[in-house]
N, C-alpha and C positions, 0 to 999 in steps of 0.2 A: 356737442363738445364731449370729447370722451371722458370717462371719468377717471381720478387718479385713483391707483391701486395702491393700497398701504400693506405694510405686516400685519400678519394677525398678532394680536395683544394677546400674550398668555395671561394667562389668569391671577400667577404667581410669581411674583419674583423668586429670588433665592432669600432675600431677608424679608419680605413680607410671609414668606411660607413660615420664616422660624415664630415671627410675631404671632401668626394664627396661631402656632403648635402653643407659645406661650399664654395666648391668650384662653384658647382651649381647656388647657390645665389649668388657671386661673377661675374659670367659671366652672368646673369640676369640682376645685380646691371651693371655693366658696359657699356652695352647697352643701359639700361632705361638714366642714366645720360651722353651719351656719345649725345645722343638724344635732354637732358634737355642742355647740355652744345650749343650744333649747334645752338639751339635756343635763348640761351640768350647772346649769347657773337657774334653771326656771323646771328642772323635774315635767318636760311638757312629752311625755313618751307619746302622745300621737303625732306632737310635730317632728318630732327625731326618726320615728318611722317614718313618713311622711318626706321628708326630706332626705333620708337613705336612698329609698325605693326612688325618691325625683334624679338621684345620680344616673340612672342607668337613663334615661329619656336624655338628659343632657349630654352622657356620653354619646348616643347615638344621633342627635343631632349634630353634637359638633364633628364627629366625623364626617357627617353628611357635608357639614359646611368647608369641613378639608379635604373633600373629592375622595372619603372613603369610601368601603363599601358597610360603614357600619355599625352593628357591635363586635362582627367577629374580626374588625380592625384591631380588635382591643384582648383578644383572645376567646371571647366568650363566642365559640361556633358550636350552633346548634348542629350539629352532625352525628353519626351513626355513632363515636365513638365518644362524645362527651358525658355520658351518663360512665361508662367505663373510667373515666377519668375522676371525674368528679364522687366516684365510690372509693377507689385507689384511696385517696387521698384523706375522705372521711374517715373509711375504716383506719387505717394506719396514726390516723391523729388522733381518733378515740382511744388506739389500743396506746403508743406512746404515751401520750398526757397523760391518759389513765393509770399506766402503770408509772408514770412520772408520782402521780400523785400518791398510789400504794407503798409506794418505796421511801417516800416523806414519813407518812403514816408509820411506816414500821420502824422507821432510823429514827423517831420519837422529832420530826423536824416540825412537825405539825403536827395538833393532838384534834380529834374529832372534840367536843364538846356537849353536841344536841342536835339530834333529829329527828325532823320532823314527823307526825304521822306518818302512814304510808296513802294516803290520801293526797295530804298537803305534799309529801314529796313528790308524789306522780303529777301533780296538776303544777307545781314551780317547776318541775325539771320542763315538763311541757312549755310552760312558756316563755322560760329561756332559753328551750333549743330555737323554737318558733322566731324569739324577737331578739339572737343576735346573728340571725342569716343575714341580713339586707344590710347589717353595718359589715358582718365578712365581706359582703362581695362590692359593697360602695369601696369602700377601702385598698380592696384587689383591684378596680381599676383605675383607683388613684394612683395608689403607688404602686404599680407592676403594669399593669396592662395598657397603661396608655403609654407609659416609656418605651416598652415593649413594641408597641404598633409605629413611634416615630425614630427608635434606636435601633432595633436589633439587626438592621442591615447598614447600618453606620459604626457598631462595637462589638467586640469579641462577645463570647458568652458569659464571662465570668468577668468583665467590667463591665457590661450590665447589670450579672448579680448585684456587686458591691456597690454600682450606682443607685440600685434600686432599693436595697439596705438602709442605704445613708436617707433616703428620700423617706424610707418608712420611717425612720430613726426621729428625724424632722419631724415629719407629721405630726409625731403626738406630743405637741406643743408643753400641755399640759404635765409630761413628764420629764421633761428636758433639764429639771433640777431636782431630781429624785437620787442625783450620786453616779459612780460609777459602773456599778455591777446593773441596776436598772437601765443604764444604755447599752451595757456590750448586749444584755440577755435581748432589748428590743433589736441588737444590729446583728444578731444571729438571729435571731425569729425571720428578718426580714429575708435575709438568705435562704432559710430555709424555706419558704414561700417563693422565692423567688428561680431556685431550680428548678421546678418539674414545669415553670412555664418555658424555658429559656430551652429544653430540650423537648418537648412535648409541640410548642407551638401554640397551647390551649391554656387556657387558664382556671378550665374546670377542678383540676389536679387540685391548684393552688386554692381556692375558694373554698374546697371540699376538708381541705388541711385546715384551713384559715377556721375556718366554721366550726369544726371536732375541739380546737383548741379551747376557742371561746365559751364552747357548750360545758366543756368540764373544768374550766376556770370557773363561770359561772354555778355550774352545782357546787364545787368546794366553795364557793367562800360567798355565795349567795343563798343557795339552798340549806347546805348545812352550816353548821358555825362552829368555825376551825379558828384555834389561836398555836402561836408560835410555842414550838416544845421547849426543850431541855438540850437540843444537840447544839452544836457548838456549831455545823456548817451551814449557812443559810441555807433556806428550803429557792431560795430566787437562784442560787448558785448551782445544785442540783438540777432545778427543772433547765436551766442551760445548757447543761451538762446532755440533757437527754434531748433538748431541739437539736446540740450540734448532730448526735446520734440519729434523728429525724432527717436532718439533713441528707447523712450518710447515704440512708435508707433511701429517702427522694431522688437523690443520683441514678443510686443502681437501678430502682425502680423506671422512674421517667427514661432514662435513656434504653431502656429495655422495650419500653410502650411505645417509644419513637421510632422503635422499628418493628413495633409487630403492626 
């Protein structure tokens, strides 16, 4: 009896494709905050590291399980050129933030107070460079890189950005009532982050940006002890003022790298 011949069964529909993309980001999202929660509610910095660094296996299984090829689905490609990216981006966020942060200092928006030995300074500044890597880059493929991997051939470049903005914007749950000038400053951060992927293709740029910011966040107001000065213009309104200027900068830059 011969046998009947059927259609092959794709794998995908068109609306279970979207349910995986959402379920994907769901078990991303889950992690990234389940990380954010250990640390704010229970002080447990080995499970917060711990569950940072478990982001990155998760990303790369669930693209496996959406017929990726990966993590560099997600921007992160280990290639000849992502060390070049990923310094762009450091250096240029250390030099920014940093002189964000000098220009406080001198407009009296922020007064130094107390520092440390130079002992204790060198060894806190070490381990907040160290242990805010793995939330930069958990967070970059949260919100930028995994949009990125299922968007950027479905949306122009710069409604990406602003998609991807709004999504960082979200993420930090925990700030979502902190006022007005704390969400535009976090909805232009995310833009700015969000450039040199969106023209580069990589997301080393953005990580390396992500990571400079955090480091010298972390030294002013963790390592040394800074209170608010005598100026009259927020020091939050300032340092905005110089991510949009970062922004700038990541344009010209990223689209420049995009063709060498």
């Amino acid at each position: 009896m011969p046998q009947l011949q059927t259609a092959p069964i794709r794998s995908f529909t068109v609306k279970s494709s979207w349910l995986s993309v959402v379920a994907g980001y769901g078990a991303l999202a889950l992690t990234y905050h389940a990380a954010e929660y250990a640390m704010r509610f229970h002080q447990h910095v080995p499970l917060f590291l711990g569950l940072m660094l478990a982001v990155i296996p998760v990303a790369y299984i669930v693209a496996r399980l959406q017929g990726l090829k990966g993590l560099s689905a997600w921007g992160l490609r280990m290639n000849s050129t992502f060390i070049k990216f990923f310094a762009y981006g450091l250096g240029l966020g250390i030099l920014v933030n940093g002189v964000a942060f000098a220009v406080r200092l001198w407009l009296n928006m922020e007064v130094v107070t107390a520092v440390p030995e130079l002992s204790t300074l060198a060894i806190q500044t070490l381990i907040f460079t160290v242990g805010t890597f793995l939330p930069s880059l958990a967070e970059d493929v949260l919100t930028r890189g995994y949009l990125y991997g299922h968007l950027h051939k479905r949306m122009g470049k710069w409604s990406l950005v602003i998609l991807s903005a709004v999504v960082y914007v979200l993420n930090h749950v925990y700030s979502l009532n902190d006022g007005p000038a704390a969400l535009i400053y976090l909805f232009v951060l995310g833009i700015m982050m969000a450039i040199p992927l969106v023209y580069t293709k990589n997301l080393w740029y953005t990580v390396g940006a992500h990571w400079a910011g955090n480091i010298v966040y972390r030294f002013s107001n963790d390592v040394l002890s800074v209170k608010e000065g005598t100026s009259a213009i927020p020091g939050l309104w300032e340092l905005t003022f110089f991510i949009l200027l970062f922004a700038l900068v990541n344009y010209i830059v990223s689209k420049k790298l995009s063709y060498s």
